[in-house]
C-alpha positions, 0 to 999 in steps of 0.5 A, spaced: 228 275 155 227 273 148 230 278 142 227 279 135 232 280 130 230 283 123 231 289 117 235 284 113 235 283 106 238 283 099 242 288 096 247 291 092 254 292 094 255 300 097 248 299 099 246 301 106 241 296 111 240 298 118 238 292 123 233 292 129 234 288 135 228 289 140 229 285 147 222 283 151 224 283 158 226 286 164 231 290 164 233 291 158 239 297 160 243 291 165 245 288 158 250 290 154 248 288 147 252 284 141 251 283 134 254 277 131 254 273 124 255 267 121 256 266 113 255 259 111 260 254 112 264 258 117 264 260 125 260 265 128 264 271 127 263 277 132 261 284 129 260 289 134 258 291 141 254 296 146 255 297 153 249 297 157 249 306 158 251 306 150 257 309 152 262 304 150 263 300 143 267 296 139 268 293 132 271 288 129 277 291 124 273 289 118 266 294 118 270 299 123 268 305 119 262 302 116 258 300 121 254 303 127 250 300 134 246 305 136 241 303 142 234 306 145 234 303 152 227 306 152 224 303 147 228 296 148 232 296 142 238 296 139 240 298 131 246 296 127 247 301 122 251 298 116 254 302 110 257 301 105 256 294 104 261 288 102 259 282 098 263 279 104 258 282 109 253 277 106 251 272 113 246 271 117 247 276 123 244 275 130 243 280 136 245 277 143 244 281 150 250 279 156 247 281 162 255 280 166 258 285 161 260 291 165 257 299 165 261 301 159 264 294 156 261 288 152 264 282 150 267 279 144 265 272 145 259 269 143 259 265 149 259 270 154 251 272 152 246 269 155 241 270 150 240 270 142 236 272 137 233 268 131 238 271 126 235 275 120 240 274 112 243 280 109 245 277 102 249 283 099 250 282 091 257 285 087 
């Protein structure tokens, strides 16, 4: 299983970015799918998750109602779609995948994801 992270960028606060994540592999759909990111000198920080049907989600408190997963188990992919962007969300974002994660659940921990993508920055400027 390999992940490619990108779409990240720099822009200004209020700014919208949509991060791609596309898995290489078999099946994708037995993964549930994370995404995590880690700003510099701190922990990485769980940002949100996709159960393997794309039923069920879960957000940290701090991009609830700004950031959205979506996934195409067809095309193998899975979208993190963030609005209304803070200087706080500034931070390398990663996408991992857990195959142990249950239909409609995934994990907050990172160490319960098997694999993990390279991380694409996103730098929002105030």
């Amino acid at each position: 299983v390999q992940l490619q992270a990108s779409g990240g960028g720099l822009v200004q606060a209020g700014d919208s970015l949509r991060l791609s994540c596309t898995f290489s592999g078999r099946a994708f759909s037995n993964y549930a799918m994370g995404w995590f990111r880690q700003a510099p000198g701190k922990e990485r920080q769980f940002v949100g998750y996709i159960s393997r049907n794309g039923v069920g989600t879960a957000y940290t408190d701090s991009v609830k109602g700004r950031f959205t997963i979506a996934r195409d188990n067809a095309k193998k992919t899975v979208n993190l779609q963030m609005n209304s962007l803070k200087p706080e969300d500034t931070a390398v974002y990663y996408c991992a995948a857990d195959n142990t994660a249950s239909t409609y659940s995934g994990s907050r921990y990172y160490n319960e994801y098997d694999y993990w993508g390279q991380g694409t920055q996103v730098t929002v400027s105030s």
